[in-house]
C-alpha positions as CSV (number, residue, x, y, z in Angstrom):
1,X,34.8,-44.9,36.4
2,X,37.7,-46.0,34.5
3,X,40.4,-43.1,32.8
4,X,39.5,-43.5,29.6
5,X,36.0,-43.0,30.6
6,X,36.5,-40.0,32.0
7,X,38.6,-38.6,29.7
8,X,35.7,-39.0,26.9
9,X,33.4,-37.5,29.1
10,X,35.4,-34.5,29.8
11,X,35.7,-33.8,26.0
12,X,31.7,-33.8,25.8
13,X,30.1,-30.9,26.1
14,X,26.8,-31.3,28.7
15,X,24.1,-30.3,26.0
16,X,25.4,-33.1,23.6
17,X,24.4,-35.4,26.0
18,X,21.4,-33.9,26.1
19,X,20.6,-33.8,22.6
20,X,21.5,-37.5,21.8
21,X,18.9,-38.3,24.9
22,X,16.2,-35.3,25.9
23,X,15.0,-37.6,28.9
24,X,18.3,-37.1,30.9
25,X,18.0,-36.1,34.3
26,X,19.2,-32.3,34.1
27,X,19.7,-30.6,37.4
28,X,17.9,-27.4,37.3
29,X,19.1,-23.8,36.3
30,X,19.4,-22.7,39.7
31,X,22.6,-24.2,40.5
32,X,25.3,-22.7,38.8
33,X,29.1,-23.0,38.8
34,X,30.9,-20.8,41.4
35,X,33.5,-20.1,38.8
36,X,33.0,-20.9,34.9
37,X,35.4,-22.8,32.9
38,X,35.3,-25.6,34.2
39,X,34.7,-29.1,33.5
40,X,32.9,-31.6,35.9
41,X,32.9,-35.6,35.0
42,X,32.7,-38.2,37.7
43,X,30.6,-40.8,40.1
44,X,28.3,-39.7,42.9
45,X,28.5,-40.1,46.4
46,X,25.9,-38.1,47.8
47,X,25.3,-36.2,51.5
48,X,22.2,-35.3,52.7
49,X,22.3,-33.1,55.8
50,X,20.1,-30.2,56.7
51,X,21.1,-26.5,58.1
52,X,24.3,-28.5,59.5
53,X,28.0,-29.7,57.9
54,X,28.9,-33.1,60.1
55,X,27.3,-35.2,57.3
56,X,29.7,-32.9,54.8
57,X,32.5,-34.1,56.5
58,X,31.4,-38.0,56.7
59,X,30.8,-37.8,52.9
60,X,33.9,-36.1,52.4
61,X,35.7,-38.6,54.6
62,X,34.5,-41.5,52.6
63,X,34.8,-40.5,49.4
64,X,37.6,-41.7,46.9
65,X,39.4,-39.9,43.5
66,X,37.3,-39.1,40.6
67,X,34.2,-38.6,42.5
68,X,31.7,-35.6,42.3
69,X,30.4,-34.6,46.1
70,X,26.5,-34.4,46.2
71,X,24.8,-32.6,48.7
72,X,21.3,-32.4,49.7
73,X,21.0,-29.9,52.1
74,X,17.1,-29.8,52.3
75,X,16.6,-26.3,51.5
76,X,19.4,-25.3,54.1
77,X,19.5,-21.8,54.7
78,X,23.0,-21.7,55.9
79,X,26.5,-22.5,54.3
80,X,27.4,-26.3,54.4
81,X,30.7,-26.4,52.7
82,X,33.5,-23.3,52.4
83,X,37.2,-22.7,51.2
84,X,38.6,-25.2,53.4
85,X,36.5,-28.7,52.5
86,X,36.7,-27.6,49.1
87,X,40.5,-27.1,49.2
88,X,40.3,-30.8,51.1
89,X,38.2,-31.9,47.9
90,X,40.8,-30.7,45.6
91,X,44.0,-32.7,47.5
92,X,41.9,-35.7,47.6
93,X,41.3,-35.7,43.7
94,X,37.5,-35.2,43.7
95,X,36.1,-34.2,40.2
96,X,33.6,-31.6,41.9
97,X,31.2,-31.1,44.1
98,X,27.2,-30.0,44.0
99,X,26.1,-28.8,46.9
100,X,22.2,-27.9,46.5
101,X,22.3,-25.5,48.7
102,X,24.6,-22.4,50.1
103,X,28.1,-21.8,50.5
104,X,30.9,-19.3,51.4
105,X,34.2,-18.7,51.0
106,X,33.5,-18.1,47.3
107,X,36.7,-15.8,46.4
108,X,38.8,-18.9,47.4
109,X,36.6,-21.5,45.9
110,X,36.5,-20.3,42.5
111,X,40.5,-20.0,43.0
112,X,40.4,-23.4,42.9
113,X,41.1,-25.8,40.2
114,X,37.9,-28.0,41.1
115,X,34.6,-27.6,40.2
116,X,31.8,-26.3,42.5
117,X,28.6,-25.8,41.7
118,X,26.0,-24.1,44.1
119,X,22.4,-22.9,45.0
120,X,22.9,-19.6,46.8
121,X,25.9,-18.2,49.3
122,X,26.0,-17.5,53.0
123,X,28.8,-16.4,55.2
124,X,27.3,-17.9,57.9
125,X,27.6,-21.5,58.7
126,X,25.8,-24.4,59.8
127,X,25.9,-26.5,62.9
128,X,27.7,-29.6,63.7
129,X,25.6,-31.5,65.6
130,X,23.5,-33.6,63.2
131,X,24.4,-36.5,61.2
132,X,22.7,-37.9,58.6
133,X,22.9,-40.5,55.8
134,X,25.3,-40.7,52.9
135,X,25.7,-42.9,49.8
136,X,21.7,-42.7,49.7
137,X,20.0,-41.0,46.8
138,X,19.1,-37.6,47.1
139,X,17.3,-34.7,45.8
140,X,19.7,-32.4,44.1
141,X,18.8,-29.9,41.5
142,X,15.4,-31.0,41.2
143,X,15.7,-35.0,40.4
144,X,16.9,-37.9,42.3
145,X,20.7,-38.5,41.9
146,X,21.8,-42.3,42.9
147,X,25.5,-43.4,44.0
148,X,27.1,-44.2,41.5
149,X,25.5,-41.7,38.9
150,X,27.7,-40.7,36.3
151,X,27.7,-36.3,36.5
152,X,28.8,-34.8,33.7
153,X,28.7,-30.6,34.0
154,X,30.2,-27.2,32.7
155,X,28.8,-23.5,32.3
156,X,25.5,-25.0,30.6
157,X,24.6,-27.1,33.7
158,X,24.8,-30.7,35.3
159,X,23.5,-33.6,33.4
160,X,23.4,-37.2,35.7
161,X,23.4,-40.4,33.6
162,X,23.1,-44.0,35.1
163,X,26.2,-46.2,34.8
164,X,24.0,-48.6,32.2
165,X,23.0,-45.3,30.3
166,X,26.0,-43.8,29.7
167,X,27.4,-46.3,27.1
168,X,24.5,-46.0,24.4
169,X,25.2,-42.0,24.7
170,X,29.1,-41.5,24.4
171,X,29.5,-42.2,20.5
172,X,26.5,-40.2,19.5
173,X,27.2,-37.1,21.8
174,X,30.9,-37.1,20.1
175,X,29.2,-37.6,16.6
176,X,27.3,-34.1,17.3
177,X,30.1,-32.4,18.6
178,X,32.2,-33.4,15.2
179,X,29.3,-32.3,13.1
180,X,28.5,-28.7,15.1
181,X,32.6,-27.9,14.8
182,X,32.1,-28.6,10.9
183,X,29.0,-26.4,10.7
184,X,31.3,-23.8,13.0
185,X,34.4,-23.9,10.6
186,X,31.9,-23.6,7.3
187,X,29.9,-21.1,8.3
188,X,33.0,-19.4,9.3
189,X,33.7,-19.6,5.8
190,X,30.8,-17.9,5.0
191,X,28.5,-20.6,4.5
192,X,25.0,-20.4,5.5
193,X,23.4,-22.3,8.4
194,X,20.1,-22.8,7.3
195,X,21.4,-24.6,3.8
196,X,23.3,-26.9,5.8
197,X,20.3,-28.5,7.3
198,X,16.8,-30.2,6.2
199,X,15.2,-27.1,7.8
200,X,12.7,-26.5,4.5
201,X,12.0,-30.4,4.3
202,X,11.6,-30.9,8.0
203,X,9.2,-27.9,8.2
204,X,7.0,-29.2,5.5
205,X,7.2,-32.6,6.7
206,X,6.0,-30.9,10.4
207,X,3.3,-29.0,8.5
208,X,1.5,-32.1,6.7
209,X,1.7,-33.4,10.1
210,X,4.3,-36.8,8.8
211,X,7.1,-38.0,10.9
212,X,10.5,-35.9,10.3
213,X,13.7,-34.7,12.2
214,X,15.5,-31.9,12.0
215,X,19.1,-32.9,10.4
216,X,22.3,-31.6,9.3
217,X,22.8,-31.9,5.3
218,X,27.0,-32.3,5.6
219,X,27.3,-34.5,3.0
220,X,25.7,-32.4,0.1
């Protein structure tokens, strides 16, 4: 992922992407940012290891700035990552990680400048005796997440995006994001929300059963 990219990416908000594209893969509710604030953009190299860390540290071994961490810990029931590989992630210039899964060490963690996303906590830890594959896709969240997956996240959730996706989404996400700070600003002003869309054509359109979209009305 180029700079520039990721610098676009970071100033797009999850559910933009979401609402140019409602097929994205969207990593379920149930993994949720240790602390909230902050933004996740980057490429996926994935882990998968079960009820044991070696393959955690291979992964984070191998892995280069700018990438997101994604671990599939097979319904592991005991921590996989903590303060100190997160710490690790954060010197190496990772741009998060997404462990589905537990972890510990959460009061440092969400100290911490990078983003980490998680299942469930557990002080205890796994073993180190196992290792298993990385840079293989993986179950995270719910869907299949590839290397090389573009990850885009903040409080909302984790969106993944394929490298040949991501293109036909960045100019329409922005395009929201320009219109919803308008609609923000006016109704600040006092305007009203439901006169600044097609919400009285679209529902008649709906109710004769004809093709329609729900749209802003900016320009009137």
């Amino acid at each position: 992922m180029t700079p520039e990219l990721r610098q676009r990416l970071l100033a797009l908000d999850a559910s933009s992407l979401t609402d140019v594209d409602k097929s994205l893969r969207v990593l379920d509710a149930g993994l949720r940012p240790i602390a909230p604030g902050r933004k996740l953009a980057g490429v996926a190299r994935t882990v998968r290891c079960r009820e044991d860390f070696l393959t955690v540290i291979k992964g984070l071994d191998e892995s280069r700035a700018g990438e997101v961490l994604v671990i599939d810990t097979g319904s592991s029931t005991r921590a996989v990552l903590g303060e100190l590989f997160s710490i690790e992630a954060q010197r190496r210039g990772l741009a998060g990680i997404i462990v589905d899964g537990p972890v510990r060490d959460v009061r440092t963690i969400a100290s911490l400048d990078i983003p980490v996303y998680a299942r469930s906590y557990c002080p205890c830890a796994g073993t180190t005796m196992k290792l298993m594959e990385t840079q293989v896709p993986v179950q995270c969240g719910g869907v299949v997440i590839e290397p090389g997956d573009i990850l885009v996240g903040d409080d909302d959730g984790v969106v993944a995006v394929s490298a040949k996706e991501i293109d036909g989404l960045l100019a329409g996400a922005a395009d929201i994001q320009v219109k919803e700070a308008e609609l923000r600003q006016r109704m600040a002003s006092g305007e009203n929300l439901i006169a600044m869309l097609n919400f009285h054509e679209h529902s008649a359109a709906v109710a004769r059963g004809e093709p329609s979209a729900l749209a802003f009305k900016l320009d009137d």
